[in-house]
The first five atom37 places (N, CA, C, CB, O) and aatype in JSON, in Angstrom:
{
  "aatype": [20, 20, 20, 20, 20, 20, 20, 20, 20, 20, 20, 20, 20, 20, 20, 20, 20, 20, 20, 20, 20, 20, 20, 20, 20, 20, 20, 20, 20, 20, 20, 20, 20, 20, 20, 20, 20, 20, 20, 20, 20, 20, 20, 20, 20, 20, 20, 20, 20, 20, 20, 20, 20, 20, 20, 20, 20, 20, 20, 20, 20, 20, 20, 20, 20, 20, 20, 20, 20, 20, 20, 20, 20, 20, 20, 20, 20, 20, 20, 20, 20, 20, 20, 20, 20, 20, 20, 20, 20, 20, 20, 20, 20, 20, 20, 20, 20, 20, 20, 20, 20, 20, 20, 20, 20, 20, 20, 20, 20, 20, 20, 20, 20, 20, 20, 20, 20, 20, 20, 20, 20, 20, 20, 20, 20, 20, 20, 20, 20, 20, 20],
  "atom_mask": [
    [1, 1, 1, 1, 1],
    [1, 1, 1, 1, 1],
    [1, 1, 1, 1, 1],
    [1, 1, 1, 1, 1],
    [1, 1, 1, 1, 1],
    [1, 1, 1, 1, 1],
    [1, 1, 1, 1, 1],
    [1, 1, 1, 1, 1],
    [1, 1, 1, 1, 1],
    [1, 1, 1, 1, 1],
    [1, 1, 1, 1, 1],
    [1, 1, 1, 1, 1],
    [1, 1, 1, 1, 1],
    [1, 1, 1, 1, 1],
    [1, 1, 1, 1, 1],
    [1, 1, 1, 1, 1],
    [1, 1, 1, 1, 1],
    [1, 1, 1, 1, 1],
    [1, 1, 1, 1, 1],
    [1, 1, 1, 1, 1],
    [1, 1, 1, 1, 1],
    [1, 1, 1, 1, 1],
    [1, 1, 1, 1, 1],
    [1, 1, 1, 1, 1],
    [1, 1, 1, 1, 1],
    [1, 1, 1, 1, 1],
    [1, 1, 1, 1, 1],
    [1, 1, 1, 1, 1],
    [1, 1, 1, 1, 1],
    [1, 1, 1, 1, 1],
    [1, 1, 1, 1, 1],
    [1, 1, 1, 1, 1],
    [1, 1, 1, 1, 1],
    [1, 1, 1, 1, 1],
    [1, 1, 1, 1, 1],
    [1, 1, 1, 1, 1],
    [1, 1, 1, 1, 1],
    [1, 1, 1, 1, 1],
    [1, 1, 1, 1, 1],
    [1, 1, 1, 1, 1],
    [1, 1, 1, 1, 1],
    [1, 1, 1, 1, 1],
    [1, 1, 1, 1, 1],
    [1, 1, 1, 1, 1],
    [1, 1, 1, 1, 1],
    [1, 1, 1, 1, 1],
    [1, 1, 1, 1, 1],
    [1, 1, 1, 1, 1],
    [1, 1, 1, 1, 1],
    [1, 1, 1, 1, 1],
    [1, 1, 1, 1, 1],
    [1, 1, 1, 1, 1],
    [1, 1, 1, 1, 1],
    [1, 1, 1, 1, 1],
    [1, 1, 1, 1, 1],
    [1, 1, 1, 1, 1],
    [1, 1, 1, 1, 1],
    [1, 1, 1, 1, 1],
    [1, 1, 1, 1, 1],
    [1, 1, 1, 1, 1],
    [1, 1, 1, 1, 1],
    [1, 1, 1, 1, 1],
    [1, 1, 1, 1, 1],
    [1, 1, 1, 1, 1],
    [1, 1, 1, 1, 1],
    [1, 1, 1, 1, 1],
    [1, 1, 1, 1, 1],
    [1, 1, 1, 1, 1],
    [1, 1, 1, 1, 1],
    [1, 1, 1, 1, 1],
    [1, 1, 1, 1, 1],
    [1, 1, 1, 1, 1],
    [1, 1, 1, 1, 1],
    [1, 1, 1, 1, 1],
    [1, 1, 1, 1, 1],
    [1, 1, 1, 1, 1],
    [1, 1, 1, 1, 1],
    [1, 1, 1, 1, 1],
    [1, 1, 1, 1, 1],
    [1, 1, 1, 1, 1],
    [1, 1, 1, 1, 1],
    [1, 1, 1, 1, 1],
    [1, 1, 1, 1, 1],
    [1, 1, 1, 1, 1],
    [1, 1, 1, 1, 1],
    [1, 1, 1, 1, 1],
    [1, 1, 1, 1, 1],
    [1, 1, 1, 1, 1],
    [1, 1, 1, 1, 1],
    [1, 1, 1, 1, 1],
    [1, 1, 1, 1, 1],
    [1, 1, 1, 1, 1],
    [1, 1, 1, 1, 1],
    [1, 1, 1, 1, 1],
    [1, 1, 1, 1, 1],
    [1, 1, 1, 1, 1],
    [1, 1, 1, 1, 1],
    [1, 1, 1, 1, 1],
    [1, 1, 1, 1, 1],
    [1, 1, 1, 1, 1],
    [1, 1, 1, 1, 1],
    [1, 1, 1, 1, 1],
    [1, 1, 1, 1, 1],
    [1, 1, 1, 1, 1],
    [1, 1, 1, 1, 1],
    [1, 1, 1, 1, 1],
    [1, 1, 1, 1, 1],
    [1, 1, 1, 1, 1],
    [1, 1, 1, 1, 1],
    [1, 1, 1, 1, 1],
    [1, 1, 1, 1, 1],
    [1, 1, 1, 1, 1],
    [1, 1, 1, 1, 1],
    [1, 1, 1, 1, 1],
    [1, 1, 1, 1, 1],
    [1, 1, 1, 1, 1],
    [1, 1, 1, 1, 1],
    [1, 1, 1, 1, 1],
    [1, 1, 1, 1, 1],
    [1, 1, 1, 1, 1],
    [1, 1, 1, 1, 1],
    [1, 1, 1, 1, 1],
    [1, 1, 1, 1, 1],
    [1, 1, 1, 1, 1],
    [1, 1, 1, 1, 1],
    [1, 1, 1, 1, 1],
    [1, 1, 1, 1, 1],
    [1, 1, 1, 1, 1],
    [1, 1, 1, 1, 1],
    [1, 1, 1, 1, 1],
    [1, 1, 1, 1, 1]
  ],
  "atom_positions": [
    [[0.84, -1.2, 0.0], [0.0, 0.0, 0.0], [0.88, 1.26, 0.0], [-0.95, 0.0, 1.23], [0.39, 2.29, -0.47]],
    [[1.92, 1.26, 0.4], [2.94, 2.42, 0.84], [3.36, 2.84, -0.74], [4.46, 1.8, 1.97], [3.6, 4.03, -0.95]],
    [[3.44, 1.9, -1.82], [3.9, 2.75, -3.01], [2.69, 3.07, -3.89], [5.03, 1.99, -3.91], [2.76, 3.17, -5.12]],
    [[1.47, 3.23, -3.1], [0.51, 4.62, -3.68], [0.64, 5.48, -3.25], [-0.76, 4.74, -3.66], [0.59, 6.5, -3.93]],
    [[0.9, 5.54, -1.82], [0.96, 6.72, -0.59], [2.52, 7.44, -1.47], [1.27, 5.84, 1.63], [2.48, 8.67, -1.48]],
    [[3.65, 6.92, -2.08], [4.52, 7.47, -2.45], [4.58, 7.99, -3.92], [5.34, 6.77, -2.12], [5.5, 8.69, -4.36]],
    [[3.32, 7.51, -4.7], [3.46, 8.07, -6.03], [2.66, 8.86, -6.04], [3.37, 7.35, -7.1], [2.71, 9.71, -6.94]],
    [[1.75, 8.89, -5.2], [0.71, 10.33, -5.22], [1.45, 11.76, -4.35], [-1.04, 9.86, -4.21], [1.27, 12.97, -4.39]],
    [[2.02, 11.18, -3.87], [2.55, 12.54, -2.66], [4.03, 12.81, -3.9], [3.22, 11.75, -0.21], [4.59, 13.87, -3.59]],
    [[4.65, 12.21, -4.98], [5.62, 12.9, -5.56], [4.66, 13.25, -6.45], [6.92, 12.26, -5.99], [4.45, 14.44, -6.2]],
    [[3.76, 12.82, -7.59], [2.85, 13.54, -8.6], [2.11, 14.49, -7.85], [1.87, 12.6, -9.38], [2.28, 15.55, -8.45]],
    [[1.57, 14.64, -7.13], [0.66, 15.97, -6.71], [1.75, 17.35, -6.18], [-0.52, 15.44, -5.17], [1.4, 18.53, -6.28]],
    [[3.46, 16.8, -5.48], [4.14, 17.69, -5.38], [4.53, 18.43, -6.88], [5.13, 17.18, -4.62], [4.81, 19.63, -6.82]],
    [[4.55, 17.88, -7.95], [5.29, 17.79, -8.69], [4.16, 18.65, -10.1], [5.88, 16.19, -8.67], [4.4, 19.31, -11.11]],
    [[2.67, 18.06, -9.26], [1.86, 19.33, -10.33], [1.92, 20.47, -9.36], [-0.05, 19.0, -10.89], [1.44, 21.54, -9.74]],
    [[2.4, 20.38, -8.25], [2.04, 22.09, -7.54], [1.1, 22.38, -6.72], [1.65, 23.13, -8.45], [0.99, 23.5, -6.23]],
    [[0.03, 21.06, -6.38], [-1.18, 21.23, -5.36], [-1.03, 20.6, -3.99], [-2.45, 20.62, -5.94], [-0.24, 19.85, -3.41]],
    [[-2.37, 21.4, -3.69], [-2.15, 20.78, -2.06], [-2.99, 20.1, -1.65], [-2.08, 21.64, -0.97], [-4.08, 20.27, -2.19]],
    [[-2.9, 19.03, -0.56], [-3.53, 17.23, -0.36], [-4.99, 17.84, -0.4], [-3.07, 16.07, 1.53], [-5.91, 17.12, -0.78]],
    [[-5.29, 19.55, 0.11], [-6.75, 19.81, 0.24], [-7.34, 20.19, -1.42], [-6.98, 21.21, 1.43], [-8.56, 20.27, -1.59]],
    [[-6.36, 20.41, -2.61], [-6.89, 20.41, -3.6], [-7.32, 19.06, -4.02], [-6.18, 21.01, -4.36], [-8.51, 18.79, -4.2]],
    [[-6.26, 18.14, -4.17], [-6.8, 16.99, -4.71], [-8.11, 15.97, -4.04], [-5.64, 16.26, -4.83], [-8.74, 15.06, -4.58]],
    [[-8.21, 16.65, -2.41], [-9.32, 15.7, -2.0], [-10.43, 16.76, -2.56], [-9.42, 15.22, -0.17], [-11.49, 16.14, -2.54]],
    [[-10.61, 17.87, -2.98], [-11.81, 18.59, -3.09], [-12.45, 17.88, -4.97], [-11.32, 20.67, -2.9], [-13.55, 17.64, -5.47]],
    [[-10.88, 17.79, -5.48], [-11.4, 16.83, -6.79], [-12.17, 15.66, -6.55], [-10.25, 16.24, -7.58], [-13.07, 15.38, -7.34]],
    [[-11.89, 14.87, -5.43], [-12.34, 13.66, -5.35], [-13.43, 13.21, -4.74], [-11.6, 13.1, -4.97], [-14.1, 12.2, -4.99]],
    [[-13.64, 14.54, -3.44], [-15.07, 15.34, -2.67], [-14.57, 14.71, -1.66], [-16.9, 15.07, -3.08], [-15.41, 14.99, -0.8]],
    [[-13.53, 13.84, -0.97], [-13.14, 13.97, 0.48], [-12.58, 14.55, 1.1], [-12.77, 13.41, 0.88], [-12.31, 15.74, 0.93]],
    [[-12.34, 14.02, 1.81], [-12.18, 15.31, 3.32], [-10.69, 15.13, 2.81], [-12.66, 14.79, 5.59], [-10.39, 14.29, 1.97]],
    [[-9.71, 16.08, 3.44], [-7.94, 16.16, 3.29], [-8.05, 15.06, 3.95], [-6.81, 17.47, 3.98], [-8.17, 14.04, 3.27]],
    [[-8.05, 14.94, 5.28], [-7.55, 13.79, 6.41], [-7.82, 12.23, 5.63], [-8.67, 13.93, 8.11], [-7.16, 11.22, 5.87]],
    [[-8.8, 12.32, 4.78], [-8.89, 10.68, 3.96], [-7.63, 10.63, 2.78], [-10.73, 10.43, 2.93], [-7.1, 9.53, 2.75]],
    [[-7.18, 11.42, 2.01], [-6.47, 11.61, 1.3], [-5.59, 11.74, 1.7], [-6.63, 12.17, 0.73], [-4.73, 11.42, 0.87]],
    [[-5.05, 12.18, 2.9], [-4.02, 12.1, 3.79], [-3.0, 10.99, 3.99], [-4.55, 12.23, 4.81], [-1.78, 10.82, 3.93]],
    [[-4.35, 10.17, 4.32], [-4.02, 8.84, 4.77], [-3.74, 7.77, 3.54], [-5.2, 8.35, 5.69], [-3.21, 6.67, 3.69]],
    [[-4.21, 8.31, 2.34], [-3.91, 7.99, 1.16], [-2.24, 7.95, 0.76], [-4.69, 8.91, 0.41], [-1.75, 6.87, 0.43]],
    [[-1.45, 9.07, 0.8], [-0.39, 9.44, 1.09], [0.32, 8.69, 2.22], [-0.54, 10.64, 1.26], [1.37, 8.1, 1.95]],
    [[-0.02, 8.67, 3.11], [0.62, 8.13, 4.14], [0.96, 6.5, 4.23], [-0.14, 8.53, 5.17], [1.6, 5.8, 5.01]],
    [[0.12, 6.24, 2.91], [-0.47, 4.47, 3.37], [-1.23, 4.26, 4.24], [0.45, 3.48, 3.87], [-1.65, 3.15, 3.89]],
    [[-1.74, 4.51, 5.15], [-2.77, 4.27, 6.03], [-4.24, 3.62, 5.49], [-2.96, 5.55, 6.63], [-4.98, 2.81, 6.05]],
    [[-4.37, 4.29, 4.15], [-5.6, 3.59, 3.85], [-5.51, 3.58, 1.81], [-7.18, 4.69, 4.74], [-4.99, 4.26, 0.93]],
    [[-6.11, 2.74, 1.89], [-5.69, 2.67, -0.03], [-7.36, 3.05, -0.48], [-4.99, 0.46, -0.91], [-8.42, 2.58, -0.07]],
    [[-6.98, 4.32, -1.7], [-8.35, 4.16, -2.44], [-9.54, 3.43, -3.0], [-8.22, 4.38, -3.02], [-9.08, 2.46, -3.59]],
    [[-10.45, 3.44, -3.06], [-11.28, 2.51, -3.76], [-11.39, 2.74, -4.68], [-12.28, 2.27, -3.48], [-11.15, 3.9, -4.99]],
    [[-11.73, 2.02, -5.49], [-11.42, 2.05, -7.43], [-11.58, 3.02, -8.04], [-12.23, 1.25, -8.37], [-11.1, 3.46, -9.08]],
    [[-12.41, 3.4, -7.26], [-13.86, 4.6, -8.45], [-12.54, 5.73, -7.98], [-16.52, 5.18, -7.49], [-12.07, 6.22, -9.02]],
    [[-11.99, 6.14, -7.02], [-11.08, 7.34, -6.32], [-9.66, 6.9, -7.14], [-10.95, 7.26, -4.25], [-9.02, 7.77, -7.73]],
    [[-9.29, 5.72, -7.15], [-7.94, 5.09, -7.63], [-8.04, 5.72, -8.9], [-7.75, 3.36, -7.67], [-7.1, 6.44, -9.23]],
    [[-9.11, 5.56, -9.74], [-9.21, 5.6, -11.42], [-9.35, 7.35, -11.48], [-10.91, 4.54, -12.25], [-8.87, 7.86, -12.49]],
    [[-9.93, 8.23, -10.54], [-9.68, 9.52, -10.36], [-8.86, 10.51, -10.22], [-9.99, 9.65, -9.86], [-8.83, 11.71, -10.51]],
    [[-7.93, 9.4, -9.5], [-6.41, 10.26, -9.25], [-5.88, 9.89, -10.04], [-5.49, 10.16, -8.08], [-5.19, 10.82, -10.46]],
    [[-5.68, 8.85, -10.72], [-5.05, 8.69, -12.09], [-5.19, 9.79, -13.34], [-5.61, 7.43, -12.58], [-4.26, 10.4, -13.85]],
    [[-6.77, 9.88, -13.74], [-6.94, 10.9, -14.48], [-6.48, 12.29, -14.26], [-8.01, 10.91, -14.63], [-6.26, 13.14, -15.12]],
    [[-6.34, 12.43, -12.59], [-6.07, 13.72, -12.57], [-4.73, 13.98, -12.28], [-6.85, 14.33, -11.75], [-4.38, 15.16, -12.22]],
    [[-3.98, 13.13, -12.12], [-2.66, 12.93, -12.53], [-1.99, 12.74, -13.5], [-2.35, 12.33, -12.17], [-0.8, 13.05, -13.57]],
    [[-2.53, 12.29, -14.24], [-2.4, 12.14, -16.11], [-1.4, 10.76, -16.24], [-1.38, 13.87, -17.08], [-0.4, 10.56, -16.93]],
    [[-2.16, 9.89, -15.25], [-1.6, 8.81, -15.11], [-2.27, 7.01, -15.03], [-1.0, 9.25, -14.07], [-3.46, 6.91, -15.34]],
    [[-2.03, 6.56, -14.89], [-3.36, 4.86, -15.06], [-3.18, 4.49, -13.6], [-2.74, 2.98, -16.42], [-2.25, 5.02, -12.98]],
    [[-3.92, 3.68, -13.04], [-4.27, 3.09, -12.22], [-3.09, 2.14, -11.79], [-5.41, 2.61, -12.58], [-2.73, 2.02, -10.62]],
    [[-2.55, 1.5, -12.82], [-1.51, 0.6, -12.65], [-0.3, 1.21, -11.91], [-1.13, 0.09, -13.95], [0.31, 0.62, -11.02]],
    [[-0.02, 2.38, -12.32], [1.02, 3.18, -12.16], [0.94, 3.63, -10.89], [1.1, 4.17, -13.06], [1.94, 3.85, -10.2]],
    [[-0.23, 3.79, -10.5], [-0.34, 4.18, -9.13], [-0.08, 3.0, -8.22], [-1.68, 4.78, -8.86], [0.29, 3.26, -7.07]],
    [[-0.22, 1.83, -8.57], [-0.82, 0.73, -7.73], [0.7, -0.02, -7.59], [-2.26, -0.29, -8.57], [0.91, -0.67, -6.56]],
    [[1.91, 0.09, -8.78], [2.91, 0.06, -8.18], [2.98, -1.21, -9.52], [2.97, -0.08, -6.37], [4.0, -1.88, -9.35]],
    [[2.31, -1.62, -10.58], [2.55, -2.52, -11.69], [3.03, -2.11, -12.56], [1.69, -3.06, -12.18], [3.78, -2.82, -13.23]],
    [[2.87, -1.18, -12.78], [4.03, 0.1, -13.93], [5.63, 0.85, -13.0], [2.62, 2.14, -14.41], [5.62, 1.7, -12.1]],
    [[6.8, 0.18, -13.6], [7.71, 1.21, -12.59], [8.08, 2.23, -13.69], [9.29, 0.43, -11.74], [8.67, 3.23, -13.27]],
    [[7.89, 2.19, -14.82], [8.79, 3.56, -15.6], [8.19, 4.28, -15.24], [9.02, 3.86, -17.11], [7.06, 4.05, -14.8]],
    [[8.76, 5.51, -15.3], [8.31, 6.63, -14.92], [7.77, 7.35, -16.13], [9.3, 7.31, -14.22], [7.41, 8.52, -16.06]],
    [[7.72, 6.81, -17.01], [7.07, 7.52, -18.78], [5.92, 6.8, -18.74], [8.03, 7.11, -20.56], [5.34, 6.81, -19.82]],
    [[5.26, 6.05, -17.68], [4.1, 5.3, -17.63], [3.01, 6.66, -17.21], [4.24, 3.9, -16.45], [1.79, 6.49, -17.23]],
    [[3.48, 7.63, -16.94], [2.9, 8.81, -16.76], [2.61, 9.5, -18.29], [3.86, 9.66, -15.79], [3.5, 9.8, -19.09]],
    [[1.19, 9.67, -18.51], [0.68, 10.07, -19.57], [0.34, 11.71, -20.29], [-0.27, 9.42, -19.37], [-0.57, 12.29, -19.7]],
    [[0.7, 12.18, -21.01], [0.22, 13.63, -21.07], [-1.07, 13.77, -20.9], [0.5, 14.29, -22.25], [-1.78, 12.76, -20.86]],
    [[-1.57, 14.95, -20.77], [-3.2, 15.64, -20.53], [-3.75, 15.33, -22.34], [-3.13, 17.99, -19.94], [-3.14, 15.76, -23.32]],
    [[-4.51, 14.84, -22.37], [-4.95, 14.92, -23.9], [-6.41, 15.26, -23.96], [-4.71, 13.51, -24.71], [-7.04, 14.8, -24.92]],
    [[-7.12, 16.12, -22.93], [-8.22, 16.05, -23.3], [-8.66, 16.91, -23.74], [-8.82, 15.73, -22.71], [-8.09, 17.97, -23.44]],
    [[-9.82, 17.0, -24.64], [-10.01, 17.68, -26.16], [-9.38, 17.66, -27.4], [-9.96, 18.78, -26.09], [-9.86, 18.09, -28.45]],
    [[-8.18, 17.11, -27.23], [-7.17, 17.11, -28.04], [-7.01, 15.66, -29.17], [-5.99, 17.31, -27.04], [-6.94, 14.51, -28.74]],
    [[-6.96, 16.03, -30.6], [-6.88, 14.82, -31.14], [-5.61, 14.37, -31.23], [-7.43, 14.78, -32.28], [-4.52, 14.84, -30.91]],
    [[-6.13, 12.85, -31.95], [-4.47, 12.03, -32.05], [-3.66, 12.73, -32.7], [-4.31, 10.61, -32.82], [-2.52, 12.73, -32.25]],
    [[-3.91, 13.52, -33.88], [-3.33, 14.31, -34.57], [-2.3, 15.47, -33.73], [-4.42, 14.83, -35.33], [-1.12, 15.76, -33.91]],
    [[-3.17, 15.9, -32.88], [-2.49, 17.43, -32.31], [-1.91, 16.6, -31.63], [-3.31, 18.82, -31.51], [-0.85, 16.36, -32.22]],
    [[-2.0, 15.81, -30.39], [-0.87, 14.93, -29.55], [0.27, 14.47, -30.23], [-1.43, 13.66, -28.99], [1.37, 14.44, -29.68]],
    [[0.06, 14.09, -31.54], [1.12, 13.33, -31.98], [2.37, 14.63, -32.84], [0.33, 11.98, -33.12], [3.58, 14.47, -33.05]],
    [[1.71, 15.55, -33.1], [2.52, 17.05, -33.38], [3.1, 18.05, -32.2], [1.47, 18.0, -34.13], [3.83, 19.03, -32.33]],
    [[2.5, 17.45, -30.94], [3.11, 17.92, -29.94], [4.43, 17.17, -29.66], [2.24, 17.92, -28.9], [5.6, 17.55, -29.69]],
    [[3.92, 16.1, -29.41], [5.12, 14.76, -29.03], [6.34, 15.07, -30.13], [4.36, 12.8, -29.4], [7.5, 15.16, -29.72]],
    [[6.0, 15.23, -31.6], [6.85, 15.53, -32.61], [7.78, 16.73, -32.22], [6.05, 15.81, -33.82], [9.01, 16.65, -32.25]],
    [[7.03, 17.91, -31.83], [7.68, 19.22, -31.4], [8.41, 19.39, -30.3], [6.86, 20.09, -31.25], [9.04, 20.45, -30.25]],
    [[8.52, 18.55, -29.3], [9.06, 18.23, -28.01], [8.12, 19.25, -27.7], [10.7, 18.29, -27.58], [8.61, 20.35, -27.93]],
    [[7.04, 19.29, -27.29], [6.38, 20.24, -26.52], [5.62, 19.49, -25.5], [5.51, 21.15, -27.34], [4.87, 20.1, -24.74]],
    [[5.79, 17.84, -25.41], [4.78, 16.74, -24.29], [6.6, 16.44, -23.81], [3.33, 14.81, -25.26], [7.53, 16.25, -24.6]],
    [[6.65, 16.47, -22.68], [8.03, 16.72, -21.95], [7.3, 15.01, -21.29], [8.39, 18.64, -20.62], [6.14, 14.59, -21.36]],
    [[8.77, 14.24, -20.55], [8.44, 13.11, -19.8], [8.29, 13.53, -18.41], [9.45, 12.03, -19.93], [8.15, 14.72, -18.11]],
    [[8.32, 12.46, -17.47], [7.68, 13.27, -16.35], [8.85, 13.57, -14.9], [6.19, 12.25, -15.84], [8.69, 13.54, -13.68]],
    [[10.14, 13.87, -15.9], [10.71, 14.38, -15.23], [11.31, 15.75, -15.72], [11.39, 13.55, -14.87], [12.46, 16.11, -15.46]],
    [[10.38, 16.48, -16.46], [10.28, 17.53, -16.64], [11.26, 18.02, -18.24], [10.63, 18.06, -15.24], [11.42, 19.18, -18.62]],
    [[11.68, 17.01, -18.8], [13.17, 16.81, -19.53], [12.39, 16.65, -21.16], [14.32, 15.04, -18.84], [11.16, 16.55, -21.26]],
    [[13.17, 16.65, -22.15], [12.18, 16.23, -23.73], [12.18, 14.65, -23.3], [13.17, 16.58, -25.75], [12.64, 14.12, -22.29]],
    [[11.57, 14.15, -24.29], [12.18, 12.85, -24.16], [12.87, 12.61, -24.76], [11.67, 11.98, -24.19], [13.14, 13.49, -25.57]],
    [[13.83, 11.04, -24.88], [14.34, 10.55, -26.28], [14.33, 10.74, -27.22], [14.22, 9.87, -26.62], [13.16, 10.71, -27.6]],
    [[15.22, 11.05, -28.29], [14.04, 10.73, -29.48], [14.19, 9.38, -29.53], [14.22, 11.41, -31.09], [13.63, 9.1, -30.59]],
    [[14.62, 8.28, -29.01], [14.02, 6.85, -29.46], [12.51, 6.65, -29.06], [14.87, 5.61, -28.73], [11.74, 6.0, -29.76]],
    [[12.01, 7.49, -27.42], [10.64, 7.23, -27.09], [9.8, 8.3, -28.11], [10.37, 7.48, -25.38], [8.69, 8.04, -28.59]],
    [[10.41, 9.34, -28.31], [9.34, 10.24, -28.97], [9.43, 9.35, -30.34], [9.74, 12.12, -29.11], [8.47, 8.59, -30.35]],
    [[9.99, 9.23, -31.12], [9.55, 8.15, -32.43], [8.81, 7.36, -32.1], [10.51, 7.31, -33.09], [7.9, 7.18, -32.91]],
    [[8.77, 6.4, -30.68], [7.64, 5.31, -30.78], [6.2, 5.79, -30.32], [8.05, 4.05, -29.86], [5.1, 5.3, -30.59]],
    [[6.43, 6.54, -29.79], [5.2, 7.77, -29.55], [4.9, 7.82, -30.98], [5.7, 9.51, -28.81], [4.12, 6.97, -31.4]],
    [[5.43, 8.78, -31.9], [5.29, 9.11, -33.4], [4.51, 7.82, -33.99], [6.88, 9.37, -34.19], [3.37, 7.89, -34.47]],
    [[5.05, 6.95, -33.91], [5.0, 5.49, -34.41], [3.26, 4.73, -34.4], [6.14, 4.57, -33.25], [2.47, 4.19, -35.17]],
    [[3.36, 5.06, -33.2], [1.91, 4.27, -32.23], [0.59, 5.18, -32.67], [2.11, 4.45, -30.05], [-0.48, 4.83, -33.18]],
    [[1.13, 6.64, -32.23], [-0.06, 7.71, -32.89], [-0.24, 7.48, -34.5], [0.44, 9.49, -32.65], [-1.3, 7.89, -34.96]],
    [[0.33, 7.11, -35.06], [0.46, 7.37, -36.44], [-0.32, 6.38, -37.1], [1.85, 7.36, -36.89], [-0.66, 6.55, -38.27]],
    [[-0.7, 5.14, -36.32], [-1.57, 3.69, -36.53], [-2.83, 4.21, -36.8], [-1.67, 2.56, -35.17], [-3.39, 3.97, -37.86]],
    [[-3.33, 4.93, -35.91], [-4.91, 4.95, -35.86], [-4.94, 5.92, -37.27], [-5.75, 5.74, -34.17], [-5.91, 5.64, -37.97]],
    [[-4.3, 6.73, -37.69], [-4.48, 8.01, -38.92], [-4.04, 7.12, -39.76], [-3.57, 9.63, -38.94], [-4.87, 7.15, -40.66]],
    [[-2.88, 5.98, -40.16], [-2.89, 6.0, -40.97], [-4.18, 4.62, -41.59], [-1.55, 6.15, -41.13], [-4.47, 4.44, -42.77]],
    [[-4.71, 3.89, -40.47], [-5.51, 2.92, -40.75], [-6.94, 3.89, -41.25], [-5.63, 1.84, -39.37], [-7.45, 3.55, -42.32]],
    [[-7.48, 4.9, -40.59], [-8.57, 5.81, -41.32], [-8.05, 6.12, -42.92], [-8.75, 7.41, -40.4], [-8.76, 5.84, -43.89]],
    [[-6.83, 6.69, -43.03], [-6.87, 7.2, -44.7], [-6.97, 5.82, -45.62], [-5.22, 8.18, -45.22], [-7.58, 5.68, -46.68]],
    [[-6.22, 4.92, -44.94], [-6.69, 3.51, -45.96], [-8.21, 2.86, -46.14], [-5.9, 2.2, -45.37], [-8.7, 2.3, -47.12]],
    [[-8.8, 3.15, -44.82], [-9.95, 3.43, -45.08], [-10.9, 4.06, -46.14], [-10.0, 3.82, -44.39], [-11.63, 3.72, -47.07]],
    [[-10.6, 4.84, -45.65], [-10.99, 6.27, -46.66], [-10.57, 5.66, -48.25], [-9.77, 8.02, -46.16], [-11.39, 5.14, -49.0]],
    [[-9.5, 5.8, -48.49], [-8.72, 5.04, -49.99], [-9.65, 4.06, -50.65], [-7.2, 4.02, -49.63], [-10.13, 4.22, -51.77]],
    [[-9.94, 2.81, -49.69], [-10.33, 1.5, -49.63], [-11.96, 2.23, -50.34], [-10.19, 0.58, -47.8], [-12.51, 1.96, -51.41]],
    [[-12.18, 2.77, -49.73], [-14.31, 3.42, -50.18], [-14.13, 3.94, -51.15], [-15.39, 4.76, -49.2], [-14.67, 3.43, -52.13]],
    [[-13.4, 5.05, -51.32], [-13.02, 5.67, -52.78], [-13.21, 4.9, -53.69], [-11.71, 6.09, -53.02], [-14.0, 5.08, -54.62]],
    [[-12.43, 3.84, -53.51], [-11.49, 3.04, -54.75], [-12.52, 1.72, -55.29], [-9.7, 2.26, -53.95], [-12.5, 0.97, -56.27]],
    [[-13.43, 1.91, -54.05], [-14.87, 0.56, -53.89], [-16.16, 1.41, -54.96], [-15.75, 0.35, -51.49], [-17.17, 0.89, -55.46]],
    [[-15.87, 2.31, -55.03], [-17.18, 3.56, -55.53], [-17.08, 3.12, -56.85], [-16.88, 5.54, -55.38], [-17.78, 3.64, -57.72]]
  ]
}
């Protein structure tokens, strides 16, 4: 239980808030979230899968089944695969130690985003070409 209590208390230092912001996201009291941090008590799913999102991170990662630290995800919401994958391109999605990344990880980033666009235009091609 102690390496949730330690990945939430470095990600929440590390976005800049305080234990009473993130429990007001979650609607508990500080002192439960506290104890979250502390190990004293481990989230329940529905809260686990909350702090993840609002960490920009998965459940796993919190729970101590993910150790890289690039298991930490950028903010993508509103944002298409397209614009994520031109960010990642631009070094403008940093890893989560504040640094660019690789370019060996930013290519497989490039790589992975690039599946879903390029399987739509073959799509697309494929209907054209069926007409």
């Amino acid at each position: 239980m102690q390496i949730i209590g330690t990945r939430l208390k470095c990600l929440r230092e590390k976005k800049g808030v305080s234990q009473k912001t993130v429990a007001a996201h979650l609607g508990i009291d500080r002192t439960t979230y506290t104890r979250y941090e502390l190990g004293e008590s481990k989230p329940k799913y529905h809260n686990l899968c909350l702090l993840a999102e609002y960490f920009g991170t998965s459940p796993d990662f919190l729970l101590g089944q993910l150790v890289e630290e690039n298991a930490i995800l950028p903010t993508t919401e509103g944002k298409t695969i397209k614009e994520i994958r031109d960010e990642i391109a631009q070094n403008k999605i940093l890893d989560v130690n504040g640094k660019p990344m690789s370019p060996e990880v930013r290519d497989d980033y490039i790589k992975v985003l690039d599946l879903p666009i390029k399987l739509r235009e073959l799509k697309l091609r494929d209907a054209r070409e069926g007409q």
